[in-house]
C-alpha positions as MATLAB code, in Angstrom:
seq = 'XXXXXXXXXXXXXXXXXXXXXXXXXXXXXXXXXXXXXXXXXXXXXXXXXXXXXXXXXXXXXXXXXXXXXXXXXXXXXXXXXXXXXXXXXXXXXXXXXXXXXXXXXXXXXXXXXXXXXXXXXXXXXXXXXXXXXXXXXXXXXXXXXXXXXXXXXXXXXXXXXXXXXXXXXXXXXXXXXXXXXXXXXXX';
ca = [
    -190.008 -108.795  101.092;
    -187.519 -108.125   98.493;
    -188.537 -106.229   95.207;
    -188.855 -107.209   91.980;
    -187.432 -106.539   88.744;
    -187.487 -107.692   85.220;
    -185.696 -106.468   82.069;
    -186.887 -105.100   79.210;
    -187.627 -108.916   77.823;
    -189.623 -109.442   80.454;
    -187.464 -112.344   81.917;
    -187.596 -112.463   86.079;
    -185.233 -114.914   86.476;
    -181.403 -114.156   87.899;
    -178.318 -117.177   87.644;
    -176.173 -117.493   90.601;
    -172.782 -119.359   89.400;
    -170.098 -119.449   92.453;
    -166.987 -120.331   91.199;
    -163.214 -119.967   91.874;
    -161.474 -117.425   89.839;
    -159.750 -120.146   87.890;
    -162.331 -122.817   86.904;
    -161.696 -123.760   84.276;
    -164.942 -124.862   82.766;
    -166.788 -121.249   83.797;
    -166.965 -119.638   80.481;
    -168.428 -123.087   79.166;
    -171.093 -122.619   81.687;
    -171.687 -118.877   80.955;
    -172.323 -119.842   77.386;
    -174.834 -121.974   78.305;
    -176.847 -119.456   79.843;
    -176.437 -117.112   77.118;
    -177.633 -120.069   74.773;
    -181.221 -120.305   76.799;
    -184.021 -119.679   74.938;
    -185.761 -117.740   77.634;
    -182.389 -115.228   78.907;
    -181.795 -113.964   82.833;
    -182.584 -110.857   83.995;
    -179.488 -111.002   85.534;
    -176.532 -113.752   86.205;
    -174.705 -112.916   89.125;
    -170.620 -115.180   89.284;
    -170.032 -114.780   92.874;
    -166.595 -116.057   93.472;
    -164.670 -117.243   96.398;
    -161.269 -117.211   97.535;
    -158.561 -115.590   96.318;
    -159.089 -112.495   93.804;
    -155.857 -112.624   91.946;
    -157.301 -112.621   88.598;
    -161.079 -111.417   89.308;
    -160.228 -108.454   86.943;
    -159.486 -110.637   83.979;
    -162.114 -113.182   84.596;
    -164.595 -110.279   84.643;
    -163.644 -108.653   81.543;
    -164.242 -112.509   80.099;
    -167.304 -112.272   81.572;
    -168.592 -109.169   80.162;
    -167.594 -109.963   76.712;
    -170.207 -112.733   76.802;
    -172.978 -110.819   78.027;
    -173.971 -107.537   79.504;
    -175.900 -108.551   82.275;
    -173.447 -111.120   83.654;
    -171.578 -109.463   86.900;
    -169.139 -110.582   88.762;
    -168.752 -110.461   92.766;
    -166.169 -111.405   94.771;
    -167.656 -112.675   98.155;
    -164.626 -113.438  100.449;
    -163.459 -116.746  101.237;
    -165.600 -117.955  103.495;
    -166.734 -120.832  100.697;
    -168.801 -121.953   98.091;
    -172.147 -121.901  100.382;
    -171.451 -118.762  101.547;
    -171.500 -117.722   97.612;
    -174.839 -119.059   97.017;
    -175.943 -116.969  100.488;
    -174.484 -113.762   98.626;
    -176.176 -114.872   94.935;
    -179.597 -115.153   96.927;
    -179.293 -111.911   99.414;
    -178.296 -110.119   95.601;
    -181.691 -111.708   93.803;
    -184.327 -108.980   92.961;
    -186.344 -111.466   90.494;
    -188.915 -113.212   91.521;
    -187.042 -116.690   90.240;
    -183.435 -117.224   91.115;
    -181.310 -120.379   89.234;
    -178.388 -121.646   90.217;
    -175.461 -123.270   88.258;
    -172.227 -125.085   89.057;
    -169.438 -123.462   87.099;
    -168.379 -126.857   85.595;
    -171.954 -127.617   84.570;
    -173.947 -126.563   81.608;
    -177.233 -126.118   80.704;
    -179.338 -127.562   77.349;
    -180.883 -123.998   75.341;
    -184.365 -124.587   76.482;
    -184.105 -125.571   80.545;
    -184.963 -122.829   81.743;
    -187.925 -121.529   79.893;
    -189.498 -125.083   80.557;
    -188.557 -124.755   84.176;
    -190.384 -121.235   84.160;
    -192.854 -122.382   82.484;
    -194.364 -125.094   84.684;
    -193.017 -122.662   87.633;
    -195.426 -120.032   86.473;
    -197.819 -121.744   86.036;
    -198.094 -124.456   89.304;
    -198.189 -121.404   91.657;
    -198.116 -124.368   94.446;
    -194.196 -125.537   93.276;
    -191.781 -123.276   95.075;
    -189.344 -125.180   92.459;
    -188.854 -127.384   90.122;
    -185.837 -129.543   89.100;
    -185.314 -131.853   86.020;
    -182.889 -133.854   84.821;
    -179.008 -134.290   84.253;
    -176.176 -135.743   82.539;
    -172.741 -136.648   83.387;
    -170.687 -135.836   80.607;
    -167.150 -136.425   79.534;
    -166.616 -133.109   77.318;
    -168.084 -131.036   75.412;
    -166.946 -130.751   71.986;
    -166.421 -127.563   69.854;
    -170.142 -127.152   68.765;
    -171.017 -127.883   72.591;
    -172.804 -130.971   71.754;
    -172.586 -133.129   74.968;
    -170.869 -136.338   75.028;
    -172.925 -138.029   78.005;
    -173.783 -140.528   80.006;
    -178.046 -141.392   80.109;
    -180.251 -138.612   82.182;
    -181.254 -139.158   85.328;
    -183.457 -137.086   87.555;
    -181.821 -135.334   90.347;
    -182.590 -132.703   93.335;
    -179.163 -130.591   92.357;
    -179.409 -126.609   92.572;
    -177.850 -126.829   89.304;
    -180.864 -128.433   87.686;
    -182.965 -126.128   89.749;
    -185.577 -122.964   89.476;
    -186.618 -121.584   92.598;
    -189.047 -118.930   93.424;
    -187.003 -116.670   94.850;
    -189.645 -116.073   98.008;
    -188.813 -119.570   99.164;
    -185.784 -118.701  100.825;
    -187.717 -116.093  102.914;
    -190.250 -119.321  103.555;
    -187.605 -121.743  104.197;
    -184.368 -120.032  105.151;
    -181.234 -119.937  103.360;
    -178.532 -122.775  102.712;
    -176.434 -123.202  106.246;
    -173.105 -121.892  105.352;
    -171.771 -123.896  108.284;
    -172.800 -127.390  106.559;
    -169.959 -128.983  104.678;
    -169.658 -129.051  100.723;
    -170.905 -132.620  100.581;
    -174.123 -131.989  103.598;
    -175.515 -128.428  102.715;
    -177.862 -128.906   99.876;
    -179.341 -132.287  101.511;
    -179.990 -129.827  105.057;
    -181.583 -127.443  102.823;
    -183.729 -130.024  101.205;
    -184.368 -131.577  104.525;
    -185.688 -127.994  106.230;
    -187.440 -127.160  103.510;
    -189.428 -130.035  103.421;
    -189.918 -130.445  106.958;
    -192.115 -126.276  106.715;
];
């Protein structure tokens, strides 16, 4: 059992954003997180592949928010990423986000919310948007919501990893998240 931490506001959540050095919609996505109304303990931009310009990207990073940290996890892929975002989790709710996806101000303290208090949900997902951009005041330009079981529109307890194993980092970017789903529903 891993153990757990909170910050001075009391949040126990950590973000886990892998991403490729040059994404180009990553600092969109980190301002979405440091838009929620309830803030991370911790949000944790594993990247893959190649490093030239990981010192750049996390000086970015930094200038948006203190607690964001950057990792570089090899280039073994993007499932491998979320494997090192989870193994670096010391809270005891871990969200993850796409790093050309953003999130409304109040997801996550919702997501909490209802996590914290339904002690028998090991997570809870809501709903999302397609969207075609994202103007200057970030107001979304999108397509209806739909609900969907995406890690990006997800809060886990952390513990449910230990429960239900981590995401197989031999699946393909298309099959992982639909094994995971599948294993942990089958324990």
């Amino acid at each position: 059992m891993r153990p757990m931490v909170s910050d001075h506001d009391g949040a126990l959540y950590t973000v886990v954003i892998p991403t490729l050095v040059a994404d180009p919609y990553l600092l969109e996505a980190l301002r979405s997180v440091k838009r929620q109304t309830l803030p991370p303990n911790r949000v944790l931009v594993v990247v893959n592949g190649p490093m030239k310009g990981i010192d750049r990207l996390r000086e970015q990073v930094e200038k948006l928010f203190p607690r964001f940290e950057v990792r570089h996890s090899g280039s073994e892929g993007m499932i491998s990423s979320l494997v090192e975002g989870i193994k670096k989790t010391q809270t005891p709710y871990v969200a993850f986000l796409d790093a050309d996806d953003i999130w409304l101000p109040g997801k996550q303290q919702k997501q909490l919310g209802r996590l914290s208090t339904s002690l028998e949900l090991h997570a809870i997902y809501g709903r999302v948007r397609n969207f075609h951009q994202v103007d200057s005041t970030a107001e979304l330009k999108a397509l209806p919501a739909l609900e969907a079981r995406v890690f990006s529109a997800t809060t886990f307890r952390t513990d449910c990893f230990e429960k239900f194993g981590l995401p197989d980092t031999a699946a393909t970017h298309h099959t992982w998240l639909y094994r995971w789903w599948h294993q942990a529903v089958q324990m």
